[in-house]
C-alpha positions in Angstrom: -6.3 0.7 27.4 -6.2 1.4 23.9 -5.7 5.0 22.9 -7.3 6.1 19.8 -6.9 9.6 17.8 -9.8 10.6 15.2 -9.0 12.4 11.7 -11.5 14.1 10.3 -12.0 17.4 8.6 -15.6 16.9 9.7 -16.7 18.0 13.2 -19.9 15.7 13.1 -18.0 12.8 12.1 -15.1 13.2 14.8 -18.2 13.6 17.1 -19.9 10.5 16.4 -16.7 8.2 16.4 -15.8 9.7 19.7 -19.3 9.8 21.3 -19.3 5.7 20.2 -15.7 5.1 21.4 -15.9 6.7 24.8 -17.5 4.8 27.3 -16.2 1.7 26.0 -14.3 -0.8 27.8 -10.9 -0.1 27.5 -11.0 2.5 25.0 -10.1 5.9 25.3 -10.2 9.0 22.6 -7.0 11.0 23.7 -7.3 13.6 20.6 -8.7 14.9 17.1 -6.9 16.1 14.0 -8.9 18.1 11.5 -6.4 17.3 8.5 -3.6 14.9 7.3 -1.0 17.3 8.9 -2.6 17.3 12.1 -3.1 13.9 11.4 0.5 13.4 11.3 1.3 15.9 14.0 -0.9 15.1 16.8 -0.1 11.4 15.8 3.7 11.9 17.1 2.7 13.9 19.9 0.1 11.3 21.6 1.7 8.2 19.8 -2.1 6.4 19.7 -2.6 2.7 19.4 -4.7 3.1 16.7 -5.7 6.2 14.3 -9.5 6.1 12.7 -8.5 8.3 9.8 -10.5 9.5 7.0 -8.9 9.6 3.1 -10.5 13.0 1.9 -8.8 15.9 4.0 -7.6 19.2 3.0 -3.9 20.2 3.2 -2.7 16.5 3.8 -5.2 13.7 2.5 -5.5 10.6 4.7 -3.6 8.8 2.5 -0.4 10.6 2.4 -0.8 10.9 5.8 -1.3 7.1 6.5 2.1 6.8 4.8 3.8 9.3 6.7 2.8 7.9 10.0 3.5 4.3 9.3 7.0 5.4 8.0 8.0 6.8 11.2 9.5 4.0 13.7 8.6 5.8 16.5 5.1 5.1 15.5 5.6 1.4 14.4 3.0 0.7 17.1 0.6 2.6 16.1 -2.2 1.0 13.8 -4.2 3.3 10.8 -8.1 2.4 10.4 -9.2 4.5 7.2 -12.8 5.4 7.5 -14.1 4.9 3.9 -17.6 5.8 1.9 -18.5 3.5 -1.2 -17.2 5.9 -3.6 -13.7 6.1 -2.0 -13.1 2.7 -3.2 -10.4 3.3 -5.5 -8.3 5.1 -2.8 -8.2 2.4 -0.5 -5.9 0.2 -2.2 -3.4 3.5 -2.3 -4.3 3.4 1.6 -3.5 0.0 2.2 -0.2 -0.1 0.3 0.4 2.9 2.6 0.3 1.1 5.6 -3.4 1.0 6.9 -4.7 -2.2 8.5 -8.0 -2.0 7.3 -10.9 0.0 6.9 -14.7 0.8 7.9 -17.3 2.3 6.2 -18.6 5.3 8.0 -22.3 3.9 8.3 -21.3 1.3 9.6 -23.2 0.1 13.4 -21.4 1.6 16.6 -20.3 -2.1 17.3 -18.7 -3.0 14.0 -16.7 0.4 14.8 -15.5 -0.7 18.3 -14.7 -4.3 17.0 -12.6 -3.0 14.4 -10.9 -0.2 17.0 -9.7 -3.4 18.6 -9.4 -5.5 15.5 -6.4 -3.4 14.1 -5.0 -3.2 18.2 -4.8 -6.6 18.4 -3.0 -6.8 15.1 -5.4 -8.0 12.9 -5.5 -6.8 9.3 -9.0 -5.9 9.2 -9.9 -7.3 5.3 -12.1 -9.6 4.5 -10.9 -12.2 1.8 -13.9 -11.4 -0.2 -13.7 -7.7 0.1 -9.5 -7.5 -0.6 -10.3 -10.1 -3.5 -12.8 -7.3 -5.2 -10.0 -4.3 -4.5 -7.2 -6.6 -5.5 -8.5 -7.4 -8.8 -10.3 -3.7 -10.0 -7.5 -2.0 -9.0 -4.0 -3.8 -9.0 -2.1 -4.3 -11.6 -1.9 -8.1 -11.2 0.9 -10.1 -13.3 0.1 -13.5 -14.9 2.6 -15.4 -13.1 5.0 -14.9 -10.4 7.8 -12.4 -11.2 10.5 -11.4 -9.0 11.2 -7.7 -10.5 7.8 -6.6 -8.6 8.8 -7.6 -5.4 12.5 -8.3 -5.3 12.1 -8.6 -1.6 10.6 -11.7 -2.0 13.9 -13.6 -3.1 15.0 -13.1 0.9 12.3 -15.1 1.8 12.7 -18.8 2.6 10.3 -21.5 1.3 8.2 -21.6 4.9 8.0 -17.8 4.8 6.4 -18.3 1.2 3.8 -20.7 2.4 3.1 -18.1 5.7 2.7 -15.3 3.2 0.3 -17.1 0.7 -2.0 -18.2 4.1 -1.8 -14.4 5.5 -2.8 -13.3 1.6 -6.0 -15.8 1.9 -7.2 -14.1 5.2 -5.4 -16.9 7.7 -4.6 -16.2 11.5 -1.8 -17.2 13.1 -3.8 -19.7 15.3 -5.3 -21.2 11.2 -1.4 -20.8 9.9 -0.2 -22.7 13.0 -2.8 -25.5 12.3 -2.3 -25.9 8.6 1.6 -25.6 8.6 1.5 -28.2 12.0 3.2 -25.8 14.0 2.4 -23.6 16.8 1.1 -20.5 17.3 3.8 -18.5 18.5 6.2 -19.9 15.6 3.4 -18.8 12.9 4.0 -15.7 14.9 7.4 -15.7 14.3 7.4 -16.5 10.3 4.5 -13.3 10.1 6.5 -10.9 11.6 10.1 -12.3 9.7 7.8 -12.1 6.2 6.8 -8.4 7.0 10.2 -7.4 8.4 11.7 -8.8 5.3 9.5 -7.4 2.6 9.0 -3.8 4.6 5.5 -4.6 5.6 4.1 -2.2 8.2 1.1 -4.8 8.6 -0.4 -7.8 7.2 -2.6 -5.9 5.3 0.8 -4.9 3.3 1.6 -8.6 3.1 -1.8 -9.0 1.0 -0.8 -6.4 -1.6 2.4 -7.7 -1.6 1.3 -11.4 -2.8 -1.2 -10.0 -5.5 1.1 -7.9 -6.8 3.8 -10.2 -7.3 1.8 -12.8 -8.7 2.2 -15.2 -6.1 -1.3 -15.1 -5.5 -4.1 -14.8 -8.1 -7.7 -13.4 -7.5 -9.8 -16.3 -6.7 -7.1 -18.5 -5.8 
């Protein structure tokens, strides 16, 4: 079963996401904040798989809040989908960088929602190439060539864990890593999780902003 918690300072909007949610196959809505706090608070109370959290909330805005829940190893588990409008745009860099593993446009169809609910569960950074690509290059301050004073993490990482990080960057699964590298799945596995323990990453969407902004990786690459 994968629990989900709603944030949103909107009653109508909390509504919706649950009345789509509920009913579904092995999803379940165990709460509702109405702010980042509660966000945050009712976050380490229920300790939900996955968190469908909106960036503009009074008292604690979703990003702040994003970061304070992906900072907490008691919630390591739990995954942040930011719900997003066009004009949000600029914050959702700031919200991946935080820790989010994707995010959904809020008129978006009831299905797209329930795929990404169990995207992010499964692990899944839920960014298309195309759409990271456009974020990436309006609002990240990208380097001309690889420097190590951006990320210094990166100097841990060996020359396999390089190649893994470039293919996660370009929107690769494990099972597309594991083909290209001729390895298996499970060790593509491995090398992911090594590269985000390694360089703090909360998710791969992390790993993506990490490769842009160290130059590794250029826009269009």
């Amino acid at each position: 079963m994968i629990t989900v918690l709603i944030a949103d300072d909107q009653v109508l909007i909390r509504q919706a996401v649950t009345d789509i949610l509920t009913g579904r196959d092995g999803i379940a809505v165990v709460g509702h904040a109405v702010d980042g706090a509660d966000a945050v608070a009712k976050a380490t109370q229920l300790r939900p798989d996955v968190i469908v959290m909106d960036i503009r909330m009074p008292t604690l805005d979703g990003i702040a809040a994003t970061s304070r829940i992906c900072a907490n190893p008691a919630l390591s588990e739990t995954r942040v989908l930011i719900l997003t409008t066009f004009e949000e745009d600029e914050y959702l860099v700031a919200a991946l960088r935080a820790g989010a593993s994707g995010f959904i446009g809020k008129g978006s169809e009831p299905e797209e929602i329930v795929r990404a609910v169990q995207a992010v569960h499964a692990g899944d950074a839920l960014l298309s190439p195309a759409a990271t690509r456009t974020l990436i290059t309006r609002y990240v301050n990208i380097p001309s060539e690889p420097t190590a004073e951006a990320i210094p993490e990166l100097a841990e990482l060996t020359d396999r864990e390089r190649e893994v990080l470039l293919l996660v960057a370009r929107g690769r699964s494990n099972q597309d890593i594991a083909e290209e590298l001729f390895i298996s799945p499970h060790t593509a596995k491995t090398h992911v999780n090594r590269v985000m323990t390694k360089l703090h990453a909360h998710d791969r969407a992390q790993l993506v902003i990490a490769a842009y902004e160290s130059g590794l990786l250029a826009p269009g690459s």
